[in-house]
C-alpha positions as CSV (number, residue, x, y, z in Angstrom):
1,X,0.0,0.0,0.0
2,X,1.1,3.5,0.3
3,X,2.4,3.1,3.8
4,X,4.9,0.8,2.6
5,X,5.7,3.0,-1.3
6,X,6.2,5.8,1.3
7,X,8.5,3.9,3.5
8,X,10.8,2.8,0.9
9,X,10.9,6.2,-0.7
10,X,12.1,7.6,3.0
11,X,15.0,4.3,2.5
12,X,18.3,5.9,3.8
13,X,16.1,8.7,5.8
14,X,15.2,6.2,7.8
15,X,18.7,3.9,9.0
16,X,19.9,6.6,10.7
17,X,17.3,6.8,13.2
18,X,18.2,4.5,16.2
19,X,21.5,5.8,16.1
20,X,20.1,9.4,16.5
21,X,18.0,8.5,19.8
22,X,21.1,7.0,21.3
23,X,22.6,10.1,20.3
24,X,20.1,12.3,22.6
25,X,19.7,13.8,26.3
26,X,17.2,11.1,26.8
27,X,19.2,7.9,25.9
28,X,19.7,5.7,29.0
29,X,23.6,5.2,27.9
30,X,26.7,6.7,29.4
31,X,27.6,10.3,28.4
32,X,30.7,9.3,27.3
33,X,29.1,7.1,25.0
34,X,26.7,9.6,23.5
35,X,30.1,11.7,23.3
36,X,31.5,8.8,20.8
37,X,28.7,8.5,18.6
38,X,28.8,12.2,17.9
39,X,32.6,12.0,17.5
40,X,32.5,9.0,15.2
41,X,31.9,8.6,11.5
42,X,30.3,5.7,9.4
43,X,33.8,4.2,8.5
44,X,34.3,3.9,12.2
45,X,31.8,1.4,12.9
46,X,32.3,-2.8,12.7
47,X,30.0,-5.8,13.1
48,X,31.1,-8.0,15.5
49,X,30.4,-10.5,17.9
50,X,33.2,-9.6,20.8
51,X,30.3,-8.3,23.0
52,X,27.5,-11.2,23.4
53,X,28.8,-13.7,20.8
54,X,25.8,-12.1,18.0
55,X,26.8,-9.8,15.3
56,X,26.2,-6.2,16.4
57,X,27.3,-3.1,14.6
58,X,29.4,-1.1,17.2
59,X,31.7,1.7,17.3
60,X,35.2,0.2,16.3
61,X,36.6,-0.3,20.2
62,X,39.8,-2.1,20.8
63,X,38.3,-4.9,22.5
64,X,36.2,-5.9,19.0
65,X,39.7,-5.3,17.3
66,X,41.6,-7.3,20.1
67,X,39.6,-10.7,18.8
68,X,40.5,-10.0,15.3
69,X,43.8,-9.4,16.0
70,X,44.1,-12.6,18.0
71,X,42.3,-14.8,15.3
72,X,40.0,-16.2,17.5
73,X,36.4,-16.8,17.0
74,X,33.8,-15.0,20.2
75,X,31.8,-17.6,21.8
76,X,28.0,-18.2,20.8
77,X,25.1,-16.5,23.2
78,X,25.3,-16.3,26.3
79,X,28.7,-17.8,26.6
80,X,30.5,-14.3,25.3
81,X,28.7,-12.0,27.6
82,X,30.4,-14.2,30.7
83,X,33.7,-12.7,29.1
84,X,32.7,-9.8,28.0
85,X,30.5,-8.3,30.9
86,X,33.6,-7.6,33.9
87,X,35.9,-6.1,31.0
88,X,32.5,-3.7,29.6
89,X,32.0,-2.8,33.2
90,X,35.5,-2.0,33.9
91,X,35.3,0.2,30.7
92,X,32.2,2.0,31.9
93,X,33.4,2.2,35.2
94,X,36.4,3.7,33.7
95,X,34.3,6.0,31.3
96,X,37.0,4.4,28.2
97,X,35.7,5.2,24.9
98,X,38.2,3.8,23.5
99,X,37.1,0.1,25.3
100,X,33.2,0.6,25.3
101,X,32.1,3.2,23.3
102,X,28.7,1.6,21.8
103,X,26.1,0.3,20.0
104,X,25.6,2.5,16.3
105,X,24.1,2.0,12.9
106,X,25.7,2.8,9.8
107,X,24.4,6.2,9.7
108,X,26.6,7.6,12.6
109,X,28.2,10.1,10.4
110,X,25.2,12.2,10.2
111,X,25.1,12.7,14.1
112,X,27.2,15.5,14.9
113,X,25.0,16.6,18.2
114,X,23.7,15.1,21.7
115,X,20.3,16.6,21.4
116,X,17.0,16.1,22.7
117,X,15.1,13.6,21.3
118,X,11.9,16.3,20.7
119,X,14.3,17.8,18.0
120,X,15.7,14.5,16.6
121,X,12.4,13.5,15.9
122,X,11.1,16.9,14.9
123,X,13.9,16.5,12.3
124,X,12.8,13.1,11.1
125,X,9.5,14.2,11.1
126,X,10.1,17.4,8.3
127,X,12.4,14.9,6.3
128,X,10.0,12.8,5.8
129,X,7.4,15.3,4.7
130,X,10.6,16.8,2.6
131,X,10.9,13.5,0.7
132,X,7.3,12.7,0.6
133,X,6.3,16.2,-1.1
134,X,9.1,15.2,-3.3
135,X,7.2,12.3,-4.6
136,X,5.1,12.2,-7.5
137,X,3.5,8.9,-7.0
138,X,2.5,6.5,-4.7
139,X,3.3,3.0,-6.9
């Protein structure tokens, strides 16, 4: 229907858009983290399984990198958290971006503000009308 025509008009409008509420006053994540998804551009994300032992799309961090560079393979669910967990806590203990600096999506390098999430979605809101006026048919 047109729902779904409108939907994949909006296509790359919409990735960015969990990304961008991590990214705002609101989020429930560390500041430092909301520091590093501002600070960070789309090449600087991987997908990796360092963190619970299923693919994620992170903020490179060199505790993803450290598996790679040692060749070995994470360990399945839930096994990888029982690793992972003391060393995450350290890092946000320890406030390291570097170690733990977050979940993002490929669209990270539009993020360039913490914000609050009244103007993030205010913004996705007059996008979408944007690419929707744009449109000349619904098919």
């Amino acid at each position: 229907g047109r729902g779904v025509a409108a939907a994949m008009m909006l296509g790359a409008e919409g990735a960015w858009i969990g990304t961008a509420f991590l990214a705002t006053e609101e989020a429930g994540i560390e500041h430092f983290q909301k520091e590093a998804i501002t600070e960070s551009g789309d090449a600087d994300t991987v997908v990796s399984r360092s963190l619970t032992g299923k693919p994620a799309r992170m903020i490179r961090n060199r505790w993803a990198d450290a598996w790679v560079e040692a060749g070995k393979e994470p360990l399945p669910m839930p096994y990888q958290s029982m690793i992972s967990g003391p060393v995450m806590a350290s890092g946000i203990k320890a406030q390291r971006k570097d170690v733990i600096p977050g979940f993002a999506g490929q669209g990270i390098g539009l993020i360039d503000a913490i914000r609050p999430a009244s103007k993030v979605m205010q913004d996705l809101v007059t996008g979408a009308e944007k690419a929707l006026s744009a449109a000349t048919s619904y098919s």
